[in-house]
N, C-alpha and C positions, 0 to 999 in steps of 0.2 A: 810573536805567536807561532808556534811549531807545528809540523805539519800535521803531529799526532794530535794534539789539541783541538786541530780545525774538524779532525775526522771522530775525535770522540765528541766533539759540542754536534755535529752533522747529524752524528748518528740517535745522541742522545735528542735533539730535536725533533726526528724522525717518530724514535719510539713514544715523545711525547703527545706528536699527532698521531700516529697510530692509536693510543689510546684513546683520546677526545675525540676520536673520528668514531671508534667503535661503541664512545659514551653518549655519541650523537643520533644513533639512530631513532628514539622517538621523538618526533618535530613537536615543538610549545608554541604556539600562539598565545600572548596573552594580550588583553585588555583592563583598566581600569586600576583599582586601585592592589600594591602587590600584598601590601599586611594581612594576614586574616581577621577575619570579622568575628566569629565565634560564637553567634547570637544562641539563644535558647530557643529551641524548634519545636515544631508544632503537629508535625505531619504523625504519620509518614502520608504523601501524596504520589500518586499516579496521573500520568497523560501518557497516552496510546492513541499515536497520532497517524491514520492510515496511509499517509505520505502527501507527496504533493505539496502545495501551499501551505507554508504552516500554519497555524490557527494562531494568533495573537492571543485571542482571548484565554485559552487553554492555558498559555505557557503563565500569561498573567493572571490565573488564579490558580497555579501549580506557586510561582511565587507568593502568594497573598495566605494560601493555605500553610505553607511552612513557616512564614513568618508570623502568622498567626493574627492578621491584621491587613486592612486592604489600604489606609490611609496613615501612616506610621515612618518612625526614623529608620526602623530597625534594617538593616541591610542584609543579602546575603551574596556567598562565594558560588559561582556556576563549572563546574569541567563538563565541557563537550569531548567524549569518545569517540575516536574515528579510526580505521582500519586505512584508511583513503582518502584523498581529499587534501582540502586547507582549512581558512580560518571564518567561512562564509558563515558562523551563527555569533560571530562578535560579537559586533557592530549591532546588530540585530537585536542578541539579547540583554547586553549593554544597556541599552536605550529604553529600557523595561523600568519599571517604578520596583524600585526594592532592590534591583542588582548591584554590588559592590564592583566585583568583577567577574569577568569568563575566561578562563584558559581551556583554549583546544589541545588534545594529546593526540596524537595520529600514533596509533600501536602497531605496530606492521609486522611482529612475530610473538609466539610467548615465552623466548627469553626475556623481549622487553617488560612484558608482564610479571617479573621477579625483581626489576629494579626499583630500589627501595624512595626515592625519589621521584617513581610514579607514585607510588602507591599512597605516600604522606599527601602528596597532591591531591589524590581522589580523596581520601579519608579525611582531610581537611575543609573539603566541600559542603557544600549544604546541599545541592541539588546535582544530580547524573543527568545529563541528556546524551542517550546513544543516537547517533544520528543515522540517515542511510548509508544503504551500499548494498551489502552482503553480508549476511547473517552468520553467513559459513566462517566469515573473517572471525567474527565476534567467539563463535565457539571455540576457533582452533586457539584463538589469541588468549582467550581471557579464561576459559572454561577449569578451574582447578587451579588457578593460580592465584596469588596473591592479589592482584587486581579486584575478582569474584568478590575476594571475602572485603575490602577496601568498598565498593559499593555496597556488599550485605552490611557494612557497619556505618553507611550515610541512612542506609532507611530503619534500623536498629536506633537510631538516633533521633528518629522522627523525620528526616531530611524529604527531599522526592525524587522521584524516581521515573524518568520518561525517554519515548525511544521513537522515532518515526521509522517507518518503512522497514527495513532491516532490523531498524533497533528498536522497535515494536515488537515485530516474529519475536524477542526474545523474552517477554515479557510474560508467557504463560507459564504456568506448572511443565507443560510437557511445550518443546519446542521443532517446530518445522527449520530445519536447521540448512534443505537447500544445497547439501554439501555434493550433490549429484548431480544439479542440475536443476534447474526450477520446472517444476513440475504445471502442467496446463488440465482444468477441472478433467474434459474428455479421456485423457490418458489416465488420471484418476482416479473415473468412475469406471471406467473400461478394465482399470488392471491396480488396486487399491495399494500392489504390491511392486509397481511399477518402480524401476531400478533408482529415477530420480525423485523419489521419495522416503528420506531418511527424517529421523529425528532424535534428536538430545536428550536426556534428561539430567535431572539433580542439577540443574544450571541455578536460576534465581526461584523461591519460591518467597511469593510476596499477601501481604494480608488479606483476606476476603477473596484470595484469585486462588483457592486449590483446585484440583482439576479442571485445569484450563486451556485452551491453546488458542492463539490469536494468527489473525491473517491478516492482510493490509491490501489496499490498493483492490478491494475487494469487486464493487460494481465495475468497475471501469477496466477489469482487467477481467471479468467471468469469472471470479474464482471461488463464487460455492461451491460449485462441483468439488472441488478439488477440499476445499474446507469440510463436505462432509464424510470424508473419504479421508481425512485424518481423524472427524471425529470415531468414526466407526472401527477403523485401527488402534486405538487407544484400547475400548474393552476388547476387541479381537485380540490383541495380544496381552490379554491379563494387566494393565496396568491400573486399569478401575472400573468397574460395575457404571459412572454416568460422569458423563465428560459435557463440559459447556466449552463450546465457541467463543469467541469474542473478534469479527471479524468487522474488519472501519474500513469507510473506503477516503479516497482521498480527499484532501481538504475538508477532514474530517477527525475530531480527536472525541476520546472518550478519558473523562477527568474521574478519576477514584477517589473518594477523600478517607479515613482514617477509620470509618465506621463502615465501609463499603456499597454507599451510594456513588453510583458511576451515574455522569450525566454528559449529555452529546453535544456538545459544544462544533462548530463551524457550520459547513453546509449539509452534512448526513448523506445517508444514513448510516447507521451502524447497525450490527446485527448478534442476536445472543441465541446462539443454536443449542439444545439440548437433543444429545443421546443419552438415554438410559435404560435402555437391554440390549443385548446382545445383537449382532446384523444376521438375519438371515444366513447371505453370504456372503463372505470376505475372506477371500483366498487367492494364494498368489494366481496369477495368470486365469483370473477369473473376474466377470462385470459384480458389483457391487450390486447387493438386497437387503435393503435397508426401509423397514416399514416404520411411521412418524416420527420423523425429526420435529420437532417443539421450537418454533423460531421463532423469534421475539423481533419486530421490525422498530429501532428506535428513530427515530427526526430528530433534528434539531431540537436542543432545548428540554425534551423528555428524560427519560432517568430510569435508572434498572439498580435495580437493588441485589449486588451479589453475595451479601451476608447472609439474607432471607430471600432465597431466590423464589419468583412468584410462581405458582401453579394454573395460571390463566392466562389471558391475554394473548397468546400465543396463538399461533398458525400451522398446522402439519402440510411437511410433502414428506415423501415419498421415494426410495430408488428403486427399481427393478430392473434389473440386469442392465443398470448402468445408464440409465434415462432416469431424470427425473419427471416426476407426473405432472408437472404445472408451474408454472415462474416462480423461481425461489425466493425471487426480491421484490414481489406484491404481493400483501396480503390476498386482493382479490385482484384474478388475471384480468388484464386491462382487452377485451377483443376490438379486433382492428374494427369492424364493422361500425361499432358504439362509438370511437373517436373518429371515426372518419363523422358521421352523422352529427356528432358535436361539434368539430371544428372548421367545419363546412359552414355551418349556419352563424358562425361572427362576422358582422360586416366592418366593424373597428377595428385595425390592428391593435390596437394597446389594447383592448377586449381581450383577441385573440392571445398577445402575449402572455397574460396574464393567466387563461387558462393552461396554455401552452406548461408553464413554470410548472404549474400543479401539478400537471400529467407528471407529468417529468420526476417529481418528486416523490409521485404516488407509483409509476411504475419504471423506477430507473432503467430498465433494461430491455425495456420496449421502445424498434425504433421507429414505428411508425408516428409517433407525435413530429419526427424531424422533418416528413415531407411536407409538412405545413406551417413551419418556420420560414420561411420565405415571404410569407404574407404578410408577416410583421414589420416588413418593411425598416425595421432596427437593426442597423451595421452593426452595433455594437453584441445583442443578442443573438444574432446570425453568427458572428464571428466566435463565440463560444458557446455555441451549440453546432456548428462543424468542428472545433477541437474535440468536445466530448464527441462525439460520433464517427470520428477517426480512431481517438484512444478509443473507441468499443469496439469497432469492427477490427482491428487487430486483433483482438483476443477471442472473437466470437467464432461458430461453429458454421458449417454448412450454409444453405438460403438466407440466414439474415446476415452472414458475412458480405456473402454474393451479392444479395440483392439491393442492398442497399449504399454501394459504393455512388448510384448514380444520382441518389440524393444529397451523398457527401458532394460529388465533382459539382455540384450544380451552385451549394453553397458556396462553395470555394470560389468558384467565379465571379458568384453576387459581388464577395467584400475583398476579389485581388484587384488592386491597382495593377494600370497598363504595364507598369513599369516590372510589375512581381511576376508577370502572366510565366517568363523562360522557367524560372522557378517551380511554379505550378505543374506546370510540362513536365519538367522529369518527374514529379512525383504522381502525378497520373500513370507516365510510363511504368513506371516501379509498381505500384496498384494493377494494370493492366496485364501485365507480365506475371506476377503474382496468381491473379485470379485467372488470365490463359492454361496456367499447370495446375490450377486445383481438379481434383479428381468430381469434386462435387459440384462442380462450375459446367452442367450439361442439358441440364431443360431449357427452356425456351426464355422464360422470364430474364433467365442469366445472361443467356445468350445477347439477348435486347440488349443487357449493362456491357456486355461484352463489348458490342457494335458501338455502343454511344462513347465505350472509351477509345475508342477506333478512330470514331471520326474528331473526337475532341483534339487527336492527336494529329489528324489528317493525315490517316494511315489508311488509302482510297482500297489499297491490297488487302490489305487484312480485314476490313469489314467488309468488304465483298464477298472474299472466304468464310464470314460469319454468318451473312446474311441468307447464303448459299447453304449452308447448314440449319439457318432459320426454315425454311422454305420448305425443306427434306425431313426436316419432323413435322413439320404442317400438313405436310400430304402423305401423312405415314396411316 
């Protein structure tokens, strides 16, 4: 063998992986069986799943609706879309009644969006599920390219069509697309024109959903503010005379079937906001004026009808220069006074728990039902209702941020083991530190949560410095 030979087989090797390396950049996970199935569909079907937990039931009658049968042979093909990530919805939707197989596609540019071996992939599918991330990924990757039209031609087909969190946001007529920065209600309402608040259109437009725009992770993150401050930027910039919301919060899905009954499947609530006139105010570097927004509070179980959307049933608020008039996420605001007087008076804990749930249900975003979780004496309820009431007070505003960290720290203690307690500590610290630089962290009330995370820390300085300041507004 000569030496020229060793250097042309080298080189020709080389170029052969150069190729296959650059044919490599979208990762396949596959599961199950690899033939296609090819069944005759039934759909088209929607799930808009507001992140978090996924909803089993959702996904299994997003399958049953395509297939057109809930106890049957008939199989289908699933591709999960990802920007990011691995193969975590295999296994998962695998194991579903009706699935043949799931291939995951992680798209990570939109050159890969032109390759024709994705695209037979998707359009050989029967069902899309976009999953989390970033929504921004999905625009830049998928938006105008061959991919786009490969899902426009699963639900053309009757296929379904579903996205959690990210790939939710995508799922409306007009899209909150995040490409700036995720954007928080208060910055919203405050400035509707604020820098990270961009949005897409002419992405997917899908049956019984025209002017729409969807939000996710809704309660748990505060983010009607911010939802109606897209809705009101929709007719502000001429795109349509009356724009519906459709905003799910987590471990929450909203199922669309083919005639456009949407119904709320997992734990709820979801929510269907209508604008339809024009906002007062809505101008850059200006607070939002916004007189009745039309909101529709769905539960578990319930159903909204987007084909013939109803003209009743609904709840008005209100913005005026950037405040909303009354809790966006109860129909009727829940006063502290009336639940402290209710849940005072159960002498049973599982009594109590049980109202406890209600509350909860009836005014997601009120935190005073959490000081009275405690008395239910249930590790197991105590322990997820300190998760939700951590996820709320990150996203929340002024005094219920403040105020209520020292009913989170008290929970946390109930259900840490001795062994967790170092753990706990730093994130006390991190909270404490936090709420020391908020600017809104300076009446007295605060102050108290100030001190008690002081001494939780047994930081004997720094709560002396607190309390010393307590003292100095006391006798002012």
């Amino acid at each position: 063998m000569t030496i020229g030979f060793v250097r042309t087989l080298a080189a020709l090797c080389f170029i052969i992986f150069f190729v296959q390396s650059a044919q490599c950049e979208v990762t396949r996970y596959r599961k199950g069986n690899p033939r296609d199935v090819n069944p005759k569909l039934h759909g088209p079907a929607f799930h808009l799943q507001g992140g978090g937990t996924d909803v089993d039931a959702a996904f299994q009658w997003m399958f049953d609706q395509v297939r057109g049968c809930t106890d049957c042979s008939t199989k289908l093909d699933v591709v999960v879309l990802r920007a990011s990530g691995e193969d975590g919805y295999n296994d998962y939707l695998l194991a579903m009644k009706g699935v043949d197989s799931v291939e995951t596609l992680i798209i990570k540019s939109p050159k890969d969006s032109l390759r024709q071996d994705v695209v037979e992939t998707i359009k050989n599918a029967e069902v899309i599920f976009f999953a989390g991330g970033d929504q921004c990924n999905y625009v830049r990757n998928f938006k105008g390219t061959p991919v786009q039209s490969a899902v426009d031609s699963v639900y053309k087909r009757g296929g379904g069509i579903s996205g959690t969190s990210a790939g939710q946001a995508i799922q409306g007529d007009y899209s909150y697309d995040a490409c700036t920065g995720s954007t928080r209600s208060f910055e919203a309402l405050a400035n509707p024109y604020h820098e990270s608040i961009t949005f897409t259109y002419d992405f997917f437009h899908w049956k019984n959903m025209q002017n729409t725009i969807t939000d996710q992770h809704l309660v748990e993150r505060n983010r009607m503010g911010r939802t109606l401050a897209f809705l009101a930027r929709q007719i502000r910039d001429g795109k349509t005379g009356s724009v519906l919301g459709i905003a799910v919060n987590r471990e929450t899905s909203v199922v669309v079937d083919g005639t456009g009954l949407a119904k709320i499947l997992g734990k709820g609530p979801a929510y269907f906001i209508l604008a339809d006139h024009r906002p007062e105010v809505c101008e850059p570097n200006q607070p939002l004026t916004y007189s009745n927004f039309k909101i529709w509070k769905a539960d578990a179980s319930s159903t909204f009808d987007l084909k013939h959307r109803p003209n009743q049933g609904y709840y008005l608020r209100s913005v005026k220069n950037g405040v909303i008039n009354a809790d966006p996420y109860a129909v009727v605001p829940c006063p502290s006074a009336e639940l402290h007087t209710k849940f005072t008076a159960f002498k049973e804990p599982v009594e109590l728990e049980r109202e406890l749930k209600t509350t909860m249900r009836t005014c997601p975003y009120n935190f005073e039902p959490y000081q009275y979780v405690i008395g239910t004496n249930n590790p197991d309820f105590i322990k997820a209702a300190a998760a939700d009431l951590r996820r709320f007070l990150n996203y929340a505003m002024g005094a219920d941020r403040l105020r209520y960290f020292s009913t989170l720290w008290t929970l946390e203690f109930k259900i840490t083991r001795e062994t967790e307690y170092e753990e706990l500590r730093k994130q006390i610290s991190e909270d404490v530190k936090s709420l020391a630089g908020d600017k809104d962290f300076k009446d007295l009330q605060s102050l108290r949560v100030l001190k008690q995370g002081y001494e939780l820390l047994q930081d004997e300085t720094a709560a002396k410095k607190v309390e010393e300041e307590i003292q100095r507004l006391n006798h002012k």
